[in-house]
C-alpha positions as CSV (number, residue, x, y, z in Angstrom):
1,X,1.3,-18.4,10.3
2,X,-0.2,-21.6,8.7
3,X,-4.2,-20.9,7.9
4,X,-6.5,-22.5,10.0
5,X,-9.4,-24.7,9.1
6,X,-12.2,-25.6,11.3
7,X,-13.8,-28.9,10.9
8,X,-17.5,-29.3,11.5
9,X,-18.9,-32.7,11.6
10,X,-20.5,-35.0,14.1
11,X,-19.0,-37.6,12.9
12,X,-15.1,-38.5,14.3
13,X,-14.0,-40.9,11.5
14,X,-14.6,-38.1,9.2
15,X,-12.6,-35.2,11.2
16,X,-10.2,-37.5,11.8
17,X,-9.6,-38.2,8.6
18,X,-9.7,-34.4,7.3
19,X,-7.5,-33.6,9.9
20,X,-5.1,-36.2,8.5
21,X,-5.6,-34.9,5.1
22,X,-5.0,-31.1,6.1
23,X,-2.2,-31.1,8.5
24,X,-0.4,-33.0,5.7
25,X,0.1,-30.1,3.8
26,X,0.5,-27.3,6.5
27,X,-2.8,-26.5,7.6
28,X,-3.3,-25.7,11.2
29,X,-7.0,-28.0,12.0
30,X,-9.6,-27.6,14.4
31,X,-12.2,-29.3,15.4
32,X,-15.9,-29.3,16.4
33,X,-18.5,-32.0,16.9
34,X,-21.5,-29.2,16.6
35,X,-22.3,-26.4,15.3
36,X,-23.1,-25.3,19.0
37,X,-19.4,-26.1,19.8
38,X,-18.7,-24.8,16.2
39,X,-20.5,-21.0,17.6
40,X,-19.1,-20.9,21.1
41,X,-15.3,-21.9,20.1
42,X,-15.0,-19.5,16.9
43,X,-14.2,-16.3,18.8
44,X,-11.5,-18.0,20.3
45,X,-9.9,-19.9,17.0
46,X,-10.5,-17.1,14.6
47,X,-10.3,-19.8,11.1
48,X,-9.9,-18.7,8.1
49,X,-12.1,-21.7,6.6
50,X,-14.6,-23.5,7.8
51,X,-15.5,-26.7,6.5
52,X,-19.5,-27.3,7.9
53,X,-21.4,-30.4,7.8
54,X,-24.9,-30.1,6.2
55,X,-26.6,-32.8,8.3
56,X,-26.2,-32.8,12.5
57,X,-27.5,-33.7,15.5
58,X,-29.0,-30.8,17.4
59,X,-28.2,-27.1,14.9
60,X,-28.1,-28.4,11.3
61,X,-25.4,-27.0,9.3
62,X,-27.3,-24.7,7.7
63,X,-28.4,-23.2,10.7
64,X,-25.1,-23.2,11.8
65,X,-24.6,-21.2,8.7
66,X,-26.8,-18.9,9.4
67,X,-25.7,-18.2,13.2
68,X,-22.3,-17.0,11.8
69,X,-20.7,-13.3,11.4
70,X,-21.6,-12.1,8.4
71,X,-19.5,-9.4,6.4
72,X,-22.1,-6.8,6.8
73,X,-21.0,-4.4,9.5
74,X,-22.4,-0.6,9.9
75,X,-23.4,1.9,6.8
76,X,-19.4,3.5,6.2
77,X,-17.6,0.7,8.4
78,X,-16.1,-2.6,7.5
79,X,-16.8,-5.7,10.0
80,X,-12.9,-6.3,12.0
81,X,-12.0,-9.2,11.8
82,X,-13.9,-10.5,8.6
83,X,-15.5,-13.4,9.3
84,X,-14.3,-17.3,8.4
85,X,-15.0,-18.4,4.4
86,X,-17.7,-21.3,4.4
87,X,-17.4,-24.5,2.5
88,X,-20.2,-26.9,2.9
89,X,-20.2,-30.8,3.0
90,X,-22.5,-33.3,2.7
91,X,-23.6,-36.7,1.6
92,X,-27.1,-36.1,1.4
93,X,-27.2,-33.0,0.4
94,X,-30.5,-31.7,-2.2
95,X,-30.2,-29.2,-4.8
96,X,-32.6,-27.2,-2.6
97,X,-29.9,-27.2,0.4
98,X,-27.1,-26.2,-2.4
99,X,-29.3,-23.0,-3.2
100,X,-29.8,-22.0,0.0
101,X,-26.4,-22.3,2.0
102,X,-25.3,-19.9,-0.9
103,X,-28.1,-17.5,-0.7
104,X,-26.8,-17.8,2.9
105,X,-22.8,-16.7,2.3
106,X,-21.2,-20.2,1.6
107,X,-18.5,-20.3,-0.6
108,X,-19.3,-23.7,-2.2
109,X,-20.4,-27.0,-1.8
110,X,-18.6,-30.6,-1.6
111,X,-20.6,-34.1,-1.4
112,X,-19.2,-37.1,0.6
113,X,-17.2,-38.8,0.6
114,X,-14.7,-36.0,0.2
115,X,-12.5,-36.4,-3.1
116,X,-8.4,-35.5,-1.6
117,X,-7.3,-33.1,-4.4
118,X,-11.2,-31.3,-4.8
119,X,-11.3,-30.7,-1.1
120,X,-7.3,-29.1,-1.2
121,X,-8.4,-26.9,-4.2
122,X,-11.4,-26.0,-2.8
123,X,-9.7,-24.4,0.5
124,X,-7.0,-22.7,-1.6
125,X,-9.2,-21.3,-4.0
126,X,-11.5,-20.4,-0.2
127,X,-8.5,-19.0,1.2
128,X,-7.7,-16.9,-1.9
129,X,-11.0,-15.6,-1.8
130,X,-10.6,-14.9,2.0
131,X,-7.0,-12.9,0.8
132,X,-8.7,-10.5,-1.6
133,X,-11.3,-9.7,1.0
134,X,-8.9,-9.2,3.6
135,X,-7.0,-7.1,1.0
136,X,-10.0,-4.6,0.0
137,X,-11.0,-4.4,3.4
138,X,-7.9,-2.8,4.2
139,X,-8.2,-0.2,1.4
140,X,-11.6,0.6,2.3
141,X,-10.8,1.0,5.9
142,X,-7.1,3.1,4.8
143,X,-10.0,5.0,2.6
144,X,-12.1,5.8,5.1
145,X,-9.4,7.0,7.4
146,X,-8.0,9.4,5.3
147,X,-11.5,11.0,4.6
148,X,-12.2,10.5,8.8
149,X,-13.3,13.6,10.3
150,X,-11.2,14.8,13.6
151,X,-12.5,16.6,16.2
152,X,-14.6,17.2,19.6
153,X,-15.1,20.9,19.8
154,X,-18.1,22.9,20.2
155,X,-18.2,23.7,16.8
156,X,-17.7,20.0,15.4
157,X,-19.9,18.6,17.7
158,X,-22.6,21.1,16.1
159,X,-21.4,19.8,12.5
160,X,-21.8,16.2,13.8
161,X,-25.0,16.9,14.6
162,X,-26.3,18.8,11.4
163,X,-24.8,15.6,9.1
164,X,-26.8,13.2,11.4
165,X,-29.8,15.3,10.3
166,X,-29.8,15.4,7.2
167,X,-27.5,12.6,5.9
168,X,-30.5,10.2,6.6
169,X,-32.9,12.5,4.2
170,X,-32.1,13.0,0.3
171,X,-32.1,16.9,0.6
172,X,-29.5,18.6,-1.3
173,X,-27.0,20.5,1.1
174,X,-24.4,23.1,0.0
175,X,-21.6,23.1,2.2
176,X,-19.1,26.5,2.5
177,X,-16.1,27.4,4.2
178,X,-12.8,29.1,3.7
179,X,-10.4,26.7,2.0
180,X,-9.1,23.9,3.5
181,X,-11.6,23.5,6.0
182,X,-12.7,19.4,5.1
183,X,-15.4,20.6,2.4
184,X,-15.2,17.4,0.9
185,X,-14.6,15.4,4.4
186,X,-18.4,17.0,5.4
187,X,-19.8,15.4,1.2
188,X,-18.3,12.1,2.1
189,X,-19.6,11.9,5.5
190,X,-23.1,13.0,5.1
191,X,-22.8,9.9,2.1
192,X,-21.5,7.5,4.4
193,X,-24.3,7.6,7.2
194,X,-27.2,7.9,4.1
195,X,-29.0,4.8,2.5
196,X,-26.4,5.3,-0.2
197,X,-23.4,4.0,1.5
198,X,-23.2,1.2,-1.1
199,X,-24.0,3.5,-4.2
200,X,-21.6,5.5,-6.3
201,X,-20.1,9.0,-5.1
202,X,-18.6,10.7,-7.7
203,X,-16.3,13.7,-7.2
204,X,-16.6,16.7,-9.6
205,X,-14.2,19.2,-9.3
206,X,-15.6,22.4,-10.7
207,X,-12.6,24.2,-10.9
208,X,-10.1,21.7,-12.2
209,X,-12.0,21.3,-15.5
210,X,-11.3,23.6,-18.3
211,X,-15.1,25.6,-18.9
212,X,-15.0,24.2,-22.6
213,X,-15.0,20.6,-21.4
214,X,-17.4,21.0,-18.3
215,X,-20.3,20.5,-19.9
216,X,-18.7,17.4,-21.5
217,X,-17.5,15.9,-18.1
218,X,-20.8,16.2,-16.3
219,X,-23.1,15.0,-18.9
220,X,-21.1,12.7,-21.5
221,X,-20.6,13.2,-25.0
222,X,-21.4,11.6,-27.8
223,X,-18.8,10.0,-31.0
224,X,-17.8,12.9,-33.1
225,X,-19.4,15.7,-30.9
226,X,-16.7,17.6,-31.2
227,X,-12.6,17.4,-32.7
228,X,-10.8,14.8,-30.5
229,X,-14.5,13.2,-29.6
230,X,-13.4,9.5,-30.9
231,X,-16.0,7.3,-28.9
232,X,-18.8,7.8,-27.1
233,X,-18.4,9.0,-23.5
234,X,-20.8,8.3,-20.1
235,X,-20.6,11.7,-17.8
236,X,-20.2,11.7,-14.0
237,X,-24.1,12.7,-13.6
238,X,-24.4,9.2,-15.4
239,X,-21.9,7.3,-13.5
240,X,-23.2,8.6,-9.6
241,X,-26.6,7.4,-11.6
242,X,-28.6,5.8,-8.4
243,X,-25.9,7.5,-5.8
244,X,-23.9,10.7,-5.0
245,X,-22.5,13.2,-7.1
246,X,-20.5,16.5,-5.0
247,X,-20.0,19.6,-7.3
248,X,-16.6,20.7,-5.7
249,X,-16.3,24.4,-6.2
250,X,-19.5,24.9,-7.7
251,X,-19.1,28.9,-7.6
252,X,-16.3,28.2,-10.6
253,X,-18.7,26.7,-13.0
254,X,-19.4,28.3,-16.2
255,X,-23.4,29.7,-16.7
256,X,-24.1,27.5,-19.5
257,X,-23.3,24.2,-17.4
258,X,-25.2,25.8,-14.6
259,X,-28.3,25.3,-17.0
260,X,-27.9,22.1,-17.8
261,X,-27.1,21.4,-14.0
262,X,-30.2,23.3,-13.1
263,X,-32.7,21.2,-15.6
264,X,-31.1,17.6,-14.0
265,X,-32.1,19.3,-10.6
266,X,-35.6,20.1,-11.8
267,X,-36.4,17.1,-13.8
268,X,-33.5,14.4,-13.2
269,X,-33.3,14.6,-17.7
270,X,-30.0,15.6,-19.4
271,X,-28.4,14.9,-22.8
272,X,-25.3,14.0,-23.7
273,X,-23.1,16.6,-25.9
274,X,-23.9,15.8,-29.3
275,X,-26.4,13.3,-28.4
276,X,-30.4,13.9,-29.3
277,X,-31.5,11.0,-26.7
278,X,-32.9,12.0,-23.3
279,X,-31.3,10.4,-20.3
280,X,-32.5,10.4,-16.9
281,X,-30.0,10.0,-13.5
282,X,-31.4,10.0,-10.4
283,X,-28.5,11.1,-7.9
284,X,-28.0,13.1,-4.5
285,X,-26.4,16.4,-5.2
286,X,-24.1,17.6,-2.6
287,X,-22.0,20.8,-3.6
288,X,-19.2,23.0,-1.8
289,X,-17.8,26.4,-2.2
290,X,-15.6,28.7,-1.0
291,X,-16.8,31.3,-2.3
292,X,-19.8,34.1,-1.7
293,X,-22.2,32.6,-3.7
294,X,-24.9,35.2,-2.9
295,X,-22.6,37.8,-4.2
296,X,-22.0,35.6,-7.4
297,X,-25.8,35.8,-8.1
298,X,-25.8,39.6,-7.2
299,X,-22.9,40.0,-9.6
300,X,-24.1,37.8,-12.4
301,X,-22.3,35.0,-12.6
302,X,-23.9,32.3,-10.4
303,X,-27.8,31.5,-11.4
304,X,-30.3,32.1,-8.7
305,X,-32.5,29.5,-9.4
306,X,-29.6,27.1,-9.3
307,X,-28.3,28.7,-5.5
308,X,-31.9,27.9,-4.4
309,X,-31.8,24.4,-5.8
310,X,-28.5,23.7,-4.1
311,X,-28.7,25.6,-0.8
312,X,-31.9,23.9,0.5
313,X,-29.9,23.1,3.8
314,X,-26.7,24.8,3.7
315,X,-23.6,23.6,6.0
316,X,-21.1,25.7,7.1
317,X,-17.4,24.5,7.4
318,X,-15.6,26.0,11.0
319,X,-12.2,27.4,10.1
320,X,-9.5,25.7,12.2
321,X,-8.9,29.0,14.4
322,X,-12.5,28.9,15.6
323,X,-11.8,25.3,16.8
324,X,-8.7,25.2,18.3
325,X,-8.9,22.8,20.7
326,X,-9.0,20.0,18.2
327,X,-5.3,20.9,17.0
328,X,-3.6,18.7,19.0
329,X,-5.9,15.7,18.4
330,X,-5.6,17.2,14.5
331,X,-1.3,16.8,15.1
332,X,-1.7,13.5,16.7
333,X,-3.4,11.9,13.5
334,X,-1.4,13.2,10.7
335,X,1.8,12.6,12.4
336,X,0.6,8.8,13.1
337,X,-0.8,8.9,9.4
338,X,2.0,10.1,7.9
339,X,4.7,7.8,10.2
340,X,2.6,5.1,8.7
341,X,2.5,5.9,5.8
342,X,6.1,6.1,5.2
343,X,7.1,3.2,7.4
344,X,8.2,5.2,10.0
345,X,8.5,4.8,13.9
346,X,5.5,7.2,15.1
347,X,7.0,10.6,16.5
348,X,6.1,12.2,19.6
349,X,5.5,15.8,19.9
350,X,5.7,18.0,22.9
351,X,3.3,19.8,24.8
352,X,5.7,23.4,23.7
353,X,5.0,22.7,20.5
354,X,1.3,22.0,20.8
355,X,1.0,24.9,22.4
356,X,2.5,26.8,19.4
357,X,0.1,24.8,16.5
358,X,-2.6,25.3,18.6
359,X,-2.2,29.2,19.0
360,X,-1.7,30.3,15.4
361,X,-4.3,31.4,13.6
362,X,-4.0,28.4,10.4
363,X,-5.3,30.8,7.1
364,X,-4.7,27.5,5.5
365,X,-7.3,25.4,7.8
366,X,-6.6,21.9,8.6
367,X,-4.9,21.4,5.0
368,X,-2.1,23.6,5.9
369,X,-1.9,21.6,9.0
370,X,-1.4,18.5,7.7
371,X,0.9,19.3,5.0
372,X,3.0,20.9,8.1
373,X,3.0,18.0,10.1
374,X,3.8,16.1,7.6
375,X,7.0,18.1,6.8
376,X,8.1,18.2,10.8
377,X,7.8,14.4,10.8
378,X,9.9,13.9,7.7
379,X,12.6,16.6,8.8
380,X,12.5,16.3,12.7
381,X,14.3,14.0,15.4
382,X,12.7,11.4,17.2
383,X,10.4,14.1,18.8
384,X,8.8,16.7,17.2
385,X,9.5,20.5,19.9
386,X,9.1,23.7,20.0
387,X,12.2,24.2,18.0
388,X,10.9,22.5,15.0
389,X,8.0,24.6,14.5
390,X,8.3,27.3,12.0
391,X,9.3,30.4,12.4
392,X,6.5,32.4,11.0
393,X,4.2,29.9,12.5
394,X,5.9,29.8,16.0
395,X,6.0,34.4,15.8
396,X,2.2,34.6,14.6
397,X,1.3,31.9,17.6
398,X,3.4,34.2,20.1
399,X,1.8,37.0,18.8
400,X,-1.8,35.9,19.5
401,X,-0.7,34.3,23.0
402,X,-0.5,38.3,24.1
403,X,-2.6,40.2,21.8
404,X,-2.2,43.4,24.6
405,X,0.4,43.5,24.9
406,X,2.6,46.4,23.7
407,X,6.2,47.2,24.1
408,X,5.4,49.5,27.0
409,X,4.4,46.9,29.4
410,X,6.6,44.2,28.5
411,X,9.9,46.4,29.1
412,X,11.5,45.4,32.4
413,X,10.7,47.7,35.7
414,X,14.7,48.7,36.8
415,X,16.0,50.7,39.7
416,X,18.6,52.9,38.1
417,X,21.4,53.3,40.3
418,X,22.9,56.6,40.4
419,X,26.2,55.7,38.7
420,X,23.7,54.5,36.1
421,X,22.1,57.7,35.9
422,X,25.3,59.4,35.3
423,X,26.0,57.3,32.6
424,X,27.0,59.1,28.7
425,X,23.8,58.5,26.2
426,X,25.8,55.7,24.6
427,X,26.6,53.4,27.9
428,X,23.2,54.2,29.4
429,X,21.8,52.9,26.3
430,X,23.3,49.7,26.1
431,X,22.4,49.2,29.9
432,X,19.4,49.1,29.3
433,X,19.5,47.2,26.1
434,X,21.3,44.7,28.1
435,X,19.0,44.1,31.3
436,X,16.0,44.2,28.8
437,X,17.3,41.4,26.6
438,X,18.1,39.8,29.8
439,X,14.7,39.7,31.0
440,X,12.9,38.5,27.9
441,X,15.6,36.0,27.9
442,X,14.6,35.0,31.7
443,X,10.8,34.8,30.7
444,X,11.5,32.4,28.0
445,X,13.7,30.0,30.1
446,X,16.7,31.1,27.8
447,X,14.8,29.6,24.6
448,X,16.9,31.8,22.1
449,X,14.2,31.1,19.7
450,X,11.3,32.3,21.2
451,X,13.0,35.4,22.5
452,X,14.3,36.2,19.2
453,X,10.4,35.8,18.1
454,X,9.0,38.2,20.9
455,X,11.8,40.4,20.3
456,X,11.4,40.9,16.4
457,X,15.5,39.9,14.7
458,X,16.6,37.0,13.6
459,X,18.2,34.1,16.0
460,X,21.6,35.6,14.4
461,X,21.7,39.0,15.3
462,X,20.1,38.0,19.0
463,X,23.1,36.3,19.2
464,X,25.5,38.8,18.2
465,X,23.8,41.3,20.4
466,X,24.2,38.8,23.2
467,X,28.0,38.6,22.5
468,X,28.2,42.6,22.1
469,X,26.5,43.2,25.5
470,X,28.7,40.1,27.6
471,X,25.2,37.8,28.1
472,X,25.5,34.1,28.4
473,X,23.5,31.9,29.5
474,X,25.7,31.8,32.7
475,X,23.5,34.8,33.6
476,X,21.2,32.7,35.0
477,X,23.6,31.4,37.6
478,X,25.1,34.9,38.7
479,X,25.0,35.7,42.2
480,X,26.1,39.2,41.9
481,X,22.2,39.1,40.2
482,X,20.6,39.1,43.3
483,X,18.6,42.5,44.2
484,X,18.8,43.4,41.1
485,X,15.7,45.0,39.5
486,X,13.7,42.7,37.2
């Protein structure tokens, strides 16, 4: 589709002879004799340029200009769609009005009469500019989806609730929670709704650093600190310097970082490794943990002067069992994610197979999940069942589906006839084997699968026992079943 300008001036010679001008090299061209006909028509053209007369009857241009969309949008969103790159014109124009239709978001200025090739550069060079803002818009927004948080339970909406609380404030929060429970999805929320939206937020995985170079990491080093120290180095407390910083895994930092961390905490002073000079960062300090950090102070091996510092509001991660009811929304978004992703049609997924997700018990959280779904989209058919689903994940689902029940209850009530009765050991006990197998079989619709689940073998030797006892799925069908015991 050809880009589309929209011409703002009152007078016709001059949009006529734009127009002229434009369309000759491929432009689509609008027009607008106003800028009140310039506001109410945008919506509907949706250009990518506008070219905006300074001087008008009734709105001026520039407060034209400053009735447009601007690319401001809400703390953690992007505006959709961006709105239309200004260029300016006028024959009149002061210094004065230059100044302040930039100040106002105008991407530059041209003064009549308008010179051919100036004005044709000037829109490319617009609609470049318009390109790359359309491009990091998208990666902010892919950003922001990937660290989106999913969910409407109980227990979510009570998270939801705690970030709104103190995500506003600049109170330190530790956050905990089992492993793969969106630690780090909490840190990037409670940074997205604060005043620091625009700041820095830098990551710090506590774990992933060797200790020797921790100390190095956080606070910078100086040239020649140390062998393989060849230039000086800013650390991460210095770089999230006026934003966020989030100690991932804080519980696996080493005691004599914990000082150091401790002392920015209290004062906001550090030095860098090597260094003599005192620097000063003023950052929010989120940190996470999956471990017992209480116990790590009991033990020794977690300061607690430093837990107090950290946990002034602590945040507690729900595991994905306590919050099952968000599976299936969970499912939905990394299968659509992960379709996308890999340029894939999006997969559907039956209601069998939610059922299953949604009734195991997830030790890996909502990490485990995803990495699942993402394997049933790459390796199922166009719709993701039952039959797809693991089956360690599909036998621990069953499992919790009937926690009560035992053996005992699930066997079959039969009549025994008394030619039954009579049977030798060996016969009698392959009757029953039989009408048993036959049952479960009936209760699961004939899904060898799941039977073989409930009943504890392998899909394999259900069928071989199957075979050995003369049971088809024509079983279903037999009328010489009727009155039998079930």
């Amino acid at each position: 589709m050809p880009s589309t300008i929209l011409i703002v001036d009152d007078e016709k010679n001059i949009r006529r002879t734009v127009r002229m001008v434009l369309e000759a090299e491929g432009f689509g061209v609008e027009e607008a004799a106003s800028g009140e006909e310039a506001l109410a028509r945008l919506p509907d053209i949706g250009p990518d340029v506008v070219l905006l007369d300074v001087q008008m009857g009734g709105l001026s241009g520039l407060e034209t200009l400053d009735r447009l969309p601007k690319a401001k949008g809400l703390p953690g969103q992007v505006p959709t769609p961006p709105p239309p790159t200004v260029v300016m014109i006028s024959g009149h124009a002061t210094l004065q009005d230059a100044v302040r239709a930039a100040q106002a978001g105008a991407y530059d200025f041209l003064e009549k009469p308008l010179d051919r090739e100036r004005l044709l550069v000037t829109l490319r060079n617009a609609l470049n500019h318009r390109s790359m803002v359309l491009e990091v818009q998208g990666l902010r927004a892919r950003s922001d989806e990937r660290f989106e948080m999913v969910g409407g339970s109980p227990a979510m909406q009570a998270l939801y609730a705690q970030i709104g609380k103190v995500a506003p404030t600049r109170t330190r929060v530790l956050i905990t929670g089992e492993s793969g429970t969106g630690k780090e999805l909490i840190a990037r929320a409670i940074h997205r709704a604060s005043a620091l939206v625009d700041k820095p937020f830098v990551k710090v995985n506590c774990a992933a650093i060797p200790p020797e170079l921790i100390e190095s990491e956080l606070f910078g080093h100086e040239r020649g600190a140390f062998t393989g120290a060849v230039a000086r180095k800013r650390g991460l407390f210095e770089q999230a310097d006026g934003g966020t910083i989030f100690l991932d895994e804080v519980g696996d930092m080493i005691l004599s970082a914990q000082a150091k961390v401790l002392r920015v905490l209290q004062s906001g002073e550090f030095n860098r490794v090597g260094g003599e000079q005192t620097l000063k960062a003023e950052v929010r300090v989120l940190a996470a943990t999956n471990r017992d950090l209480q116990a790590a102070v009991a033990a020794g091996t977690f300061r607690e002067d430093l837990y107090f510092r950290l946990a002034v509001v602590p945040i507690k991660a729900p595991p994905l069992r306590d919050r099952a009811e968000d599976v299936p929304l969970l499912a939905e978004a990394f299968i659509e994610s992960t379709c996308r992703e890999n340029g894939m049609r999006t997969k559907a997924i039956t209601p069998e197979a939610v059922a299953l997700l949604s009734a195991y018990s997830w030790p890996g959280n909502v990490r485990e999940l995803r990495n699942l779904m993402e394997r049933l989209v790459i390796l199922s058919e166009e719709v993701i069942g039952e039959g797809d689903v693991p089956e360690d994940v599909a036998a621990d689902a069953l499992r919790r589906k009937r926690p009560s029940e035992t053996v005992s209850s699930t066997l079959p009530r039969m009549e025994l006839a008394p030619e039954v009765r009579a049977l030798p050991l060996r016969e009698f006990r392959d009757h029953v084997e039989r009408e048993y197998i036959r049952a479960k079989l009936d209760e699961n619709a004939w899904n060898i699968s799941r039977t073989a689940i409930l009943l504890g073998i392998e899909r394999t030797n259900l069928h071989k026992k199957m075979r050995a006892l003369g049971l088809s799925r024509d079983e279903r069908e037999r009328p010489d079943r009727a009155g039998e015991g079930g």
